[in-house]
KOLNU-885698 format. One record per residue: residue in three letters; x, y, z of N, C-alpha, C, O in turn. Coordinates in steps of 0.1 Angstrom, whole numbers, plus 5000, padded with zeros to 4 digits. Layout:
ALAXYZXYZXYZXYZ ...
// end
This chain:
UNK711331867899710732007900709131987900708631927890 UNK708232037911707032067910706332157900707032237895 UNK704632167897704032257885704332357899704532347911 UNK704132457890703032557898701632557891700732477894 UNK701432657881700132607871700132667861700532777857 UNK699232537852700232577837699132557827698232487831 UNK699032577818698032607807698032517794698432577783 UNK697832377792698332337780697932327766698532257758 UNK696432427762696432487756695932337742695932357730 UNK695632217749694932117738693932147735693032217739 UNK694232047720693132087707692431957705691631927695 UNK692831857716691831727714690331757719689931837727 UNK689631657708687931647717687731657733686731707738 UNK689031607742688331567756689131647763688831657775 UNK690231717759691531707769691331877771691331947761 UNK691131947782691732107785692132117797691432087807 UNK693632167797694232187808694532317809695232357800 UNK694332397818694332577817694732587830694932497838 UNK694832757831695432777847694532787857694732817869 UNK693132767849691932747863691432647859690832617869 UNK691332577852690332467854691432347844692132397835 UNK691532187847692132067841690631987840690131957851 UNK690031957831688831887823689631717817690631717809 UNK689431657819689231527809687731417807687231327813 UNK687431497796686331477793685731297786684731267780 UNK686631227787687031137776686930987782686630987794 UNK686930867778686730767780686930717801686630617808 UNK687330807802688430767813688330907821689430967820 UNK687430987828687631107837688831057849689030957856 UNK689731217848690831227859690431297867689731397863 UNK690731287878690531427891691831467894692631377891 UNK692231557900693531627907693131757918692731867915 UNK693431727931693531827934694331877936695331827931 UNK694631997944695232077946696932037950697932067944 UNK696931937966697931937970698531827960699731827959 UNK697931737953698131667945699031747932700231727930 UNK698331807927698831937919700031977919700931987911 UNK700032027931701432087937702632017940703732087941 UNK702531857941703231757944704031677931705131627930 UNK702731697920703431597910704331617906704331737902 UNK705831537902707031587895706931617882706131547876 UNK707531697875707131767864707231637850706531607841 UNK708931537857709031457845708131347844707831287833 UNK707531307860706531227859705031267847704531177840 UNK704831367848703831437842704131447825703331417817 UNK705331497822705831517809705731347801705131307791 UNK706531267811706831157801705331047802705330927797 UNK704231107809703230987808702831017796702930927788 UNK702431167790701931167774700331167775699831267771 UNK699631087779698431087777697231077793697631037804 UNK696131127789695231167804695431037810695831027821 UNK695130927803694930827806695930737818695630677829 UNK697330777809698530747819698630887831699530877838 UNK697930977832697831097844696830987856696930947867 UNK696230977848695130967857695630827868695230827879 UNK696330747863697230697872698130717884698530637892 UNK698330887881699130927893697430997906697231037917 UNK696830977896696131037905694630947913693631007917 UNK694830837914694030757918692830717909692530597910 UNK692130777903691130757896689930847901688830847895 UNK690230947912688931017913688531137904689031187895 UNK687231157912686331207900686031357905685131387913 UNK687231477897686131617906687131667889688231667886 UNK686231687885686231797871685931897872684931927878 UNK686631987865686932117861687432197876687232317878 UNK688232117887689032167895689732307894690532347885 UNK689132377904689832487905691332527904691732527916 UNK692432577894693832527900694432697902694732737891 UNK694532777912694732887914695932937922696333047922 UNK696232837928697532847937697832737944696832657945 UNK698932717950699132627959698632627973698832747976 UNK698132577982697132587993697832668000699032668003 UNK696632778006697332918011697833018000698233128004 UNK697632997987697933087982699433117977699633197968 UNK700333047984701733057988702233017972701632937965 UNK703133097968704033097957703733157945704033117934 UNK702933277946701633307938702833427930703333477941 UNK703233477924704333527919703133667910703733757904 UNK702033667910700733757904699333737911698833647918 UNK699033827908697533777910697033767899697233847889 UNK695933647899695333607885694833737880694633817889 UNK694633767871694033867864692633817863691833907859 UNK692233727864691033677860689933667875688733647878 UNK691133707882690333717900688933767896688933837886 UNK687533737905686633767905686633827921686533777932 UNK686734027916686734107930685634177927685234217916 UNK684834177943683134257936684234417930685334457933 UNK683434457921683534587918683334707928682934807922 UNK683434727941682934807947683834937940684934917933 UNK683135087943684035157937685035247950684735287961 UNK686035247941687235307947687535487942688135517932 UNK687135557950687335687946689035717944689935707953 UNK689135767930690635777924691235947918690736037911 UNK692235937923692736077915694036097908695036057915 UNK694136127902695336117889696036257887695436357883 UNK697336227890698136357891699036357882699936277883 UNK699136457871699836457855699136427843699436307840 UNK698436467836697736477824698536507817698236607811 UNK699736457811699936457799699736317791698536287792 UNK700236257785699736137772699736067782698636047784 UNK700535997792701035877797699135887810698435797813 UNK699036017815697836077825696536047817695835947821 UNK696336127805695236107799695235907795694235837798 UNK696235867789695735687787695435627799694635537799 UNK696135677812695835617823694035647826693235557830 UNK693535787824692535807822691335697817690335667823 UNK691735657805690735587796690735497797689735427797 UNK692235437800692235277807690935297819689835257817 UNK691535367831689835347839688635357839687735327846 UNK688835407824687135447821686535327819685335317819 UNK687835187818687235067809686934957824686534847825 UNK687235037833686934947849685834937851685435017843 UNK684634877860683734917865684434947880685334887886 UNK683535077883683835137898685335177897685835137908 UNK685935217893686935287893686635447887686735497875 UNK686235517901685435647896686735757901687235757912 UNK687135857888687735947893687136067893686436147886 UNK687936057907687436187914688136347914687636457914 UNK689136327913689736447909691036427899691736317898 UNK691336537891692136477883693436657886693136777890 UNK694636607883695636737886696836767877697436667874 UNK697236897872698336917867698637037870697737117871 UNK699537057872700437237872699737317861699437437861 UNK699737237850699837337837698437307833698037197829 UNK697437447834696237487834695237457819694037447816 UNK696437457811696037427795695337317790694437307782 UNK696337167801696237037797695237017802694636947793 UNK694337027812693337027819692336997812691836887813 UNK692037057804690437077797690236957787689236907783 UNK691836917784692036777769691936637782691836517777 UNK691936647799691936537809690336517807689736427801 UNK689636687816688336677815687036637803685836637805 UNK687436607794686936587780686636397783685536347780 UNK687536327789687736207791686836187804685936097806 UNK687436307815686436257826685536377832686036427841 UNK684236427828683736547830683436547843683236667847 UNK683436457853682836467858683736457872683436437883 UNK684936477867686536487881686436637884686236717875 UNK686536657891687136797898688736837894689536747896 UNK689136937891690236927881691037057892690437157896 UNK692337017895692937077906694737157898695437107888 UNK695137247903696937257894697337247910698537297910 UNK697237227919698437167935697637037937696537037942 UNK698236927933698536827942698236817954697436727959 UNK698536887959698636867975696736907979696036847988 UNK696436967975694837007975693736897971692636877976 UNK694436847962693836747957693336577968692236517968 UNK695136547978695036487989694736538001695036468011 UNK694236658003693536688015691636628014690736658022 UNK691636558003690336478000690036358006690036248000 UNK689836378021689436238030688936128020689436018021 UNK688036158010687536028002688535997991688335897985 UNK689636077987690335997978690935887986691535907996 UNK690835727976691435657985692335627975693335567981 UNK692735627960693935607952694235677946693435747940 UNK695535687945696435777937697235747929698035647929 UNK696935837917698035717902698835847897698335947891 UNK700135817901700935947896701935927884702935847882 UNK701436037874701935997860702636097854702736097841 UNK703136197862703936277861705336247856705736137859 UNK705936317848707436317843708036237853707536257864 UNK709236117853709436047865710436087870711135997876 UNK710936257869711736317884710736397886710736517887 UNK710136357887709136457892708036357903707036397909 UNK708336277903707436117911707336157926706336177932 UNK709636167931709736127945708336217953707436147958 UNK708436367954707636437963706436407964705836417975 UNK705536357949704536367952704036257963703236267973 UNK704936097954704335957960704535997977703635957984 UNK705436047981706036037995704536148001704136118012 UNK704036247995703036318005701736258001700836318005 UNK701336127992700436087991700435968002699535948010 UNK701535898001701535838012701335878029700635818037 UNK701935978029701836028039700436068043700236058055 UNK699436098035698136138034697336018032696335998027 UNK698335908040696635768037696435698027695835588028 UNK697035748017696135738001697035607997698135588002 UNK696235517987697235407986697435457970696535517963 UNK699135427965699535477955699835347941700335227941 UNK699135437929699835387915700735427911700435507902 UNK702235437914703335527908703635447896703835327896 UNK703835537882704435467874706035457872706835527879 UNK706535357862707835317859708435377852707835387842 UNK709735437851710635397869710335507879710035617878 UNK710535437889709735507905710535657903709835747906 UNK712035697897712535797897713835777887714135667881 UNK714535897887715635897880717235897884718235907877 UNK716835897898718235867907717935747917716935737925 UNK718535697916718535527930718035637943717035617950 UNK718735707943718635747961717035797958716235727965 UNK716635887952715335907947714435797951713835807962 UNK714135667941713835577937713935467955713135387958 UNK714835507960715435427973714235487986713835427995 UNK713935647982713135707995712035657993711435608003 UNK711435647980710135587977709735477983708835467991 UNK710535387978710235257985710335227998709535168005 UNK711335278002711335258015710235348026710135298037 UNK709535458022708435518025707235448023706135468030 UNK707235348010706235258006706135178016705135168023 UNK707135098018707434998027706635008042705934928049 UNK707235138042706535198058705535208065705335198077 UNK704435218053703235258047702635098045701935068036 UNK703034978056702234898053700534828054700134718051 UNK700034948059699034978059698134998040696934988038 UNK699035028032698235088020699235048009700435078010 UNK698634967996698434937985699635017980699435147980 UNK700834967974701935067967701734997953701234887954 UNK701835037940701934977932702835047922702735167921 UNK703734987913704735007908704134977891703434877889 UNK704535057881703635057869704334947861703934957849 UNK705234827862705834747854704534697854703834647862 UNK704034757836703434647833703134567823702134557815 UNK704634507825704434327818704234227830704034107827 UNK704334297846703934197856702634157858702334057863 UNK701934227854700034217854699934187840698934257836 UNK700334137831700034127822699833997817700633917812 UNK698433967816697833777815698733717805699233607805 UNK699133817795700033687786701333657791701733537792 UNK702233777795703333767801703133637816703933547818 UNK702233667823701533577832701333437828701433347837 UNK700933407818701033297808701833227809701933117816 UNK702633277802704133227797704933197809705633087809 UNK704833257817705833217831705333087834706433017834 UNK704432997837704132927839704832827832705532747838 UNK704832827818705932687811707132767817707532697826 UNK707832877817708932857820709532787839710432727844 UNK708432847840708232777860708232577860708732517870 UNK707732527852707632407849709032357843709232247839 UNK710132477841711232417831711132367816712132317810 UNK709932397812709632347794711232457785711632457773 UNK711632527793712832527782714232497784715132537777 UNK714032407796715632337797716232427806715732497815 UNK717932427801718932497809718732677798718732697786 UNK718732737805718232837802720032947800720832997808 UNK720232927782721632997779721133167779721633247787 UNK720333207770720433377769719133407763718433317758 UNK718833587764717633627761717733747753718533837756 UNK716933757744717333887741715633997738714633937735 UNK715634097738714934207738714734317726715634327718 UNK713534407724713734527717712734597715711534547712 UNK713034707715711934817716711934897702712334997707 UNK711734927690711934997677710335057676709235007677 UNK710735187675709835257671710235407663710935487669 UNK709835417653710435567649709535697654708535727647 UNK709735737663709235857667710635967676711635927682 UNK710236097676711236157679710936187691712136177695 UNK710336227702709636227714709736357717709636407728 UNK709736407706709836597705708436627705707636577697 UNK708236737718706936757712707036927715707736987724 UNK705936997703706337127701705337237714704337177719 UNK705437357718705037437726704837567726705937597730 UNK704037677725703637787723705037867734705137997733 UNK705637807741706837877749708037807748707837697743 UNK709437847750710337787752710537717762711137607763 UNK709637807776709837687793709237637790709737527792 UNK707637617782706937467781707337357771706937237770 UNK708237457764708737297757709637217762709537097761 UNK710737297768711737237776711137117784711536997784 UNK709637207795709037087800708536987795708836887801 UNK707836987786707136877777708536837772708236817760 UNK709736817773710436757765711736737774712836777770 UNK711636687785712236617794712936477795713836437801 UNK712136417785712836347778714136297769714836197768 UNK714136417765715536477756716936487764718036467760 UNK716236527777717736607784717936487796717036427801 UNK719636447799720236417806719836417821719836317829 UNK719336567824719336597836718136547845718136527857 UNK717036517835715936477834715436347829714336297832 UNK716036307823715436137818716936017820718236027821 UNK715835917822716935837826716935747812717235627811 UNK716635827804716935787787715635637785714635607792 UNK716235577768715535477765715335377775714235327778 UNK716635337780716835227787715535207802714835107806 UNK715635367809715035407814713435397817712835337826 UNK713035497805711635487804711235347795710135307798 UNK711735307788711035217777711235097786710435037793 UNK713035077783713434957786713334917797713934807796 UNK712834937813712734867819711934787823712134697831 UNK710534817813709734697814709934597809709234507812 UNK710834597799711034457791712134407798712134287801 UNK713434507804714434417814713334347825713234227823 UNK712534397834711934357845711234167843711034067850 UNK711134207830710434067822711333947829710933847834 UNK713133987826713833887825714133867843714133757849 UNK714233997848714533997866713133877873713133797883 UNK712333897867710933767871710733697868710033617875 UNK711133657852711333497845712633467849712933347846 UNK713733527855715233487859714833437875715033317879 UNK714433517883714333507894715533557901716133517912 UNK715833667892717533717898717533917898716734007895 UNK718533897902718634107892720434047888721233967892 UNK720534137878721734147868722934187881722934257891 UNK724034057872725134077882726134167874727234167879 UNK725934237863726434327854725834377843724834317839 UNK726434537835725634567824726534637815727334707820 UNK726434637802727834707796726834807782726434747772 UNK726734887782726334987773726835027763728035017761 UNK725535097753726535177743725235297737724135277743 UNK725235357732724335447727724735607722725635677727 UNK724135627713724335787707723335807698722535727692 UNK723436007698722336017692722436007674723336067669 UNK721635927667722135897653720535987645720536067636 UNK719535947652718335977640717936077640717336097629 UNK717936207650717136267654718636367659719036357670 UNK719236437650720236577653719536697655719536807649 UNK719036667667717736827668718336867684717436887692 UNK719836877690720436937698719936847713720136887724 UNK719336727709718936637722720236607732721236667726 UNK720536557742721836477744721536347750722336267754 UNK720036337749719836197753719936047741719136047732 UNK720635987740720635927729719435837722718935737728 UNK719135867711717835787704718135647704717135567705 UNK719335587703719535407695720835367706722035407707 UNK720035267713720935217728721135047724720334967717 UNK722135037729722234837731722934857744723534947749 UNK722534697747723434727762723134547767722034487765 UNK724534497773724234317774724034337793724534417802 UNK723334247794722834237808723134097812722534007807 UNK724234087821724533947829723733897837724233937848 UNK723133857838722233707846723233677861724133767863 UNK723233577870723833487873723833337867722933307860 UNK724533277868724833127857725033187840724333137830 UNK725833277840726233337827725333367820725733407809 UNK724533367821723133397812723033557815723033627825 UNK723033587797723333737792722033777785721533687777 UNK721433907786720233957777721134067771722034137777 UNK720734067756721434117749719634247743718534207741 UNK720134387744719234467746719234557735720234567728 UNK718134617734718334717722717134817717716034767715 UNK717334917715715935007716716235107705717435127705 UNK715435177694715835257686714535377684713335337685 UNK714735517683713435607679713935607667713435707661 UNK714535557661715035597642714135527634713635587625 UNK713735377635713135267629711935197639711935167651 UNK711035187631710035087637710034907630709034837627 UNK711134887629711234757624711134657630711834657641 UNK710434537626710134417640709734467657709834417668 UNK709434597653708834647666708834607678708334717680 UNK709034557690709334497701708834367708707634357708 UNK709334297713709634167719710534137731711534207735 UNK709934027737710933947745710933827744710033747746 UNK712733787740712433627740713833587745714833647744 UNK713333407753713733377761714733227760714233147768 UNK715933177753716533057751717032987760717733017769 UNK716132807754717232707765717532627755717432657743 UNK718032487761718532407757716932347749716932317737 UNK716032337757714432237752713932357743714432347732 UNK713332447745712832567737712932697739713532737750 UNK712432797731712532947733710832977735709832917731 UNK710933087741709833157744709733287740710333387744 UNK709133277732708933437724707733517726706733477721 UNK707733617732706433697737706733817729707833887727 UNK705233827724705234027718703634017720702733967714 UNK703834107736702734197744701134077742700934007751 UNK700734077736699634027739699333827730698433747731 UNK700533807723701033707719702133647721703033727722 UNK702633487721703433457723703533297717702433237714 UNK704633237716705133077711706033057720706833117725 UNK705632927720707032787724707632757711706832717703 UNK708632757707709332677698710832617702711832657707 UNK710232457698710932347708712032327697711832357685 UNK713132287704714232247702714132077690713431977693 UNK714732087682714131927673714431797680713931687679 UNK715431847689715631727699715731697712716431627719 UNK714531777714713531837727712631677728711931607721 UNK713131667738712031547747710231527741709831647742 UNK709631487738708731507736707531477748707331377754 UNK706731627749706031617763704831557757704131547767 UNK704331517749703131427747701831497738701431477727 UNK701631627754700431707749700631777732699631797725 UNK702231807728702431887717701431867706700931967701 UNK701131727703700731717692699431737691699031727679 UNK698531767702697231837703697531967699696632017692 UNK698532057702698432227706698232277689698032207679 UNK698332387689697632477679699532497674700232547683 UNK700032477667701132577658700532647646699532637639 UNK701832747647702032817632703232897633703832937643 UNK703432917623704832967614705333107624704533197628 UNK706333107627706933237639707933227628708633127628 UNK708233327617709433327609709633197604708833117600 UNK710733177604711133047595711132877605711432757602 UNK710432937618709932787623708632817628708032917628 UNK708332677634706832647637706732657653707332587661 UNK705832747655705632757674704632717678703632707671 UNK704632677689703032647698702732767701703632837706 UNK701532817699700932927704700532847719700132737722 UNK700833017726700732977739699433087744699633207745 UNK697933047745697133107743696533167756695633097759 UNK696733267764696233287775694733237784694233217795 UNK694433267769692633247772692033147768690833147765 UNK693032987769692632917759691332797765690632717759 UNK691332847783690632767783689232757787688432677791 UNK689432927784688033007784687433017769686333067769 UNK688032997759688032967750687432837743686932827731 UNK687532767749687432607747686032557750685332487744 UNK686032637768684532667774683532637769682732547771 UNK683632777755682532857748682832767733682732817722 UNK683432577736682932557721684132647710683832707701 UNK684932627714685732737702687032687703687232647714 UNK688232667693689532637693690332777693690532887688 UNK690732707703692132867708692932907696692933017691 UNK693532817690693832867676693532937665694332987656 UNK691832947666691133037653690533137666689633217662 UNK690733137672690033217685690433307695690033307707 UNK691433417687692533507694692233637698692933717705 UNK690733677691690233837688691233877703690933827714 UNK692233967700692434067707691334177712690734247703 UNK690934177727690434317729690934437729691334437741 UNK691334537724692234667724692034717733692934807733 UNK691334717744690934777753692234707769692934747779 UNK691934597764692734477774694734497772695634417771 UNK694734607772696634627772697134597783696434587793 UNK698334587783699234507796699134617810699434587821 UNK698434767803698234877812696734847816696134877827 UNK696334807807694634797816694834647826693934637834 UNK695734557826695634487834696434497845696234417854 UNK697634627847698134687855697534737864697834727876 UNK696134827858695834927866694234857873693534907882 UNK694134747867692934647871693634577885693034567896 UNK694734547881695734467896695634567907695034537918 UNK696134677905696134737916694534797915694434847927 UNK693734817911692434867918691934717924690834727930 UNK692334627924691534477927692434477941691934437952 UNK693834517941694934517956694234587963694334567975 UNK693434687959693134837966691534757974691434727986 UNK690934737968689234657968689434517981688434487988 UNK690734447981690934337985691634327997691534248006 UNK692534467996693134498010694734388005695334348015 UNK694934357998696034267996697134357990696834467985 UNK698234317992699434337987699834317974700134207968 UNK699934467967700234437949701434317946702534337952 UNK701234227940702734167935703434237922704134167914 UNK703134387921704334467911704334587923703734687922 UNK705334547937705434617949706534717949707134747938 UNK706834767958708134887960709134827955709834857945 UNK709034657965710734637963710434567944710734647935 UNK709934487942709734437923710034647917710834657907 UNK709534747921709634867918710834917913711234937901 UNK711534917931713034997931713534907921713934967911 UNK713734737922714734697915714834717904715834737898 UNK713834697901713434747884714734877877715634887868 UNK713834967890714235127891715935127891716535207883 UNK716435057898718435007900718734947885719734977880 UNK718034867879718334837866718334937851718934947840 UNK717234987859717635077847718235207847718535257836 UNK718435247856719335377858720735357853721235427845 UNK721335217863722335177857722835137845723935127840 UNK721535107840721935027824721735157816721835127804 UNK721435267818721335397814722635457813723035507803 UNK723335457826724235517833725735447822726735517820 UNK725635347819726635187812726435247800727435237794 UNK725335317792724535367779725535477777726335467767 UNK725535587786725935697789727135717785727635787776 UNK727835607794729535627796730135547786731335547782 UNK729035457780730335347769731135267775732335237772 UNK730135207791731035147797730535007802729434977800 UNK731534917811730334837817730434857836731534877842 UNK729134837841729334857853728634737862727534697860 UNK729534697872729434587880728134627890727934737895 UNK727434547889726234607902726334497916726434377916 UNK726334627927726834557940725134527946724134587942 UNK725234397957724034377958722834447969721634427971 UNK724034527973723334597982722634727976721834797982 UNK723334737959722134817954720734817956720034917959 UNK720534677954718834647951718434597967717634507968 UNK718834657979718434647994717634747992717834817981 UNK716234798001715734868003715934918018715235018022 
// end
């Protein structure tokens, strides 16, 4: 198996290997380039252990701090680096739905440079003034459609309730405009199916789909050892979302509460599974390199007896192909161990939560060499490698990735969602969280909703996930 590129995250005096730059600073400088890079066999690389024995495969030449960003051409690029250097030019934006999910999409942009919005929209005339507070300086519209008669809007981020998505995405498109639809594209496949395939059409302009653990540098991270095979034959994965909140929210009317609480109802939400959980399934559909060849549900309402019929506390097992099952689970009753995705083989597990994550190897895991440089610490009752996204910009600046993690709060898996797609929009390139990465998403979770629903399990055919 070839790298693609991979981050190793040493704590020796000489040694940093990251996903842009490979340094050996030390008795003995290595060079590598690119096609070289792309070529070496993984076990060749694992079992040398030291730069010294690398530098063997690589003749002896001399070009440090090599660029390592893709394979030539770009080809096999599964993201765009988040770390891309795109001028800032600005992109005139407008945002349709102001409620919580509208307004954060708001502030996330405020943290862009040149991401200037220009108009912002909702039906409901109230929410308005709590949008405008964030952006004074948007033109504040209740039709949509007025909004895209704005020759200069050139993006659209629609954050509306998600049955409420299909019409808009399909006449923004139609209007030129390149779109941010968030996840899931809709709440019926056939829904979800026009989108994309209208996206598709539209290959002229920038679609982007809101999974975002796909733009997300750590999740982006982490794929990398799994892309190299660092965890073997890969048996099962499991997931979780825990949060205690009721998603009730109260309203000076009965029609506005009903609307603000669309969530609750059947007819209207495609439940936990739906809204929460398909960012964390989508995790496994792009670290699998598959979509689920089955899904078997269960769910009811337990915490929250306030006449909902959507249920608060879902599990539900998701088949892989080569038997490999994600075992799933989401609760609004408890915020306990709060949410994760992690990933088992035979060599190690990969444990990610959102802007953190470990390797924890197997005791009778091969030993790849670099280990005994890397940074551990205690993940529960074993010891992990922190797998540091930034470790080698970190290192740069004189500093151990280890003691050197400050989270920016500002930097969420949404601010580097909505940075991807304004950098797709700026670059004229093709989002890699696209229609089709969208719909499938969108096919997974409906159905694994649907499996929720019935207390049942349901086979998925593969012409579901055709566009």
């Amino acid at each position: 198996m070839a790298f693609s590129f991979f981050d190793l995250n040493f704590q020796s005096p000489g040694y940093v290997a990251g996903v842009n730059k490979i340094v050996y600073k030390g008795e003995t400088d290595f060079t590598m380039n690119r096609e070289q890079l792309y070529t070496l066999d993984r076990r060749d690389f694992l079992n040398a252990g030291s730069a010294v024995a690398l530098t063997t495969f690589l003749g002896g030449r001399r070009v440090l701090a090599e660029e390592v960003v893709g394979p030539p051409g770009g080809k096999g690029m599964e993201v765009y680096d988040p770390d891309d250097e795109v001028p800032a030019t600005p992109v005139s934006i407008a945002v349709i739905g102001l409620g919580e999910q509208g307004r954060t999409l708001l502030t996330t942009l405020g943290y862009l440079e040149g991401a200037n919005v220009a108009h912002i929209c909702d039906h409901y005339e109230n929410i308005i003034g709590r949008a405008q507070e964030i952006v004074p300086k948007a033109v504040a519209a209740t039709e949509y459609k007025k909004v895209l008669e704005d020759k200069k809007v050139q993006a659209v981020f629609v954050a509306t309730p998600s049955h409420q998505h299909k019409q808009i995405v399909l006449d923004a498109l139609q209007a030129g405009k390149h779109v941010y639809c968030e996840a899931p594209l809709a709440v019926s496949v056939e829904d979800a199916k026009a989108i994309a395939q209208a996206a598709k059409a539209a290959s002229k302009q920038v679609f982007h789909s809101g999974l975002q653990y796909r733009a997300n540098k750590q999740h982006s991270h982490v794929l990398q050892f799994v892309r190299t095979g660092a965890l073997g034959t890969v048996c099962m994965g499991r997931a979780q979302w825990n949060k205690r909140t009721s998603w009730r929210r109260k309203a000076a009317s009965d029609e506005r509460q009903k609307e603000l609480n669309w969530r609750l109802s059947k007819a209207t939400s495609p439940g936990l599974i739906g809204e929460v959980g398909i960012h964390q399934i989508d995790v496994y559909n792009w670290f699998l390199k598959a979509t689920p060849v089955s899904v078997t549900g269960f769910g009811d309402v337990v915490a929250w007896q306030d006449g909902r019929d959507v249920a608060d506390t879902v599990q539900c097992v998701i088949e892989y192909p080569n038997n490999v099952r994600l075992s799933y689970s989401a609760t609004l009753g408890s915020s306990f161990d709060g949410n994760y995705e992690l990933l088992q083989g035979t060599d190690s597990t990969m444990l990610m939560r959102e802007t953190r994550a470990w390797m924890i190897k197997e005791a009778d895991s091969a030993a790849l060499g670099w280990e005994v440089y890397a940074y551990k610490e205690k993940v529960g009752e074993e010891t992990g490698i922190a797998l540091v996204a930034d470790a080698t910009k970190i290192l740069s600046e004189g500093k151990k990735p280890g003691e050197n993690r400050d989270i920016d709060p500002k930097k969420t898996p949404l601010f580097f969602s909505v940075s991807h797609f304004i950098n797709a929009v700026r670059s004229n390139k093709k989002s890699a969280v696209d229609e089709t990465r969208g719909y499938q998403a969108t096919v997974c979770a409906i159905k694994a909703n649907e499996a929720v629903v019935k207390g049942t399990k349901i086979q998925f055919e593969k012409t579901w996930f055709e566009i």
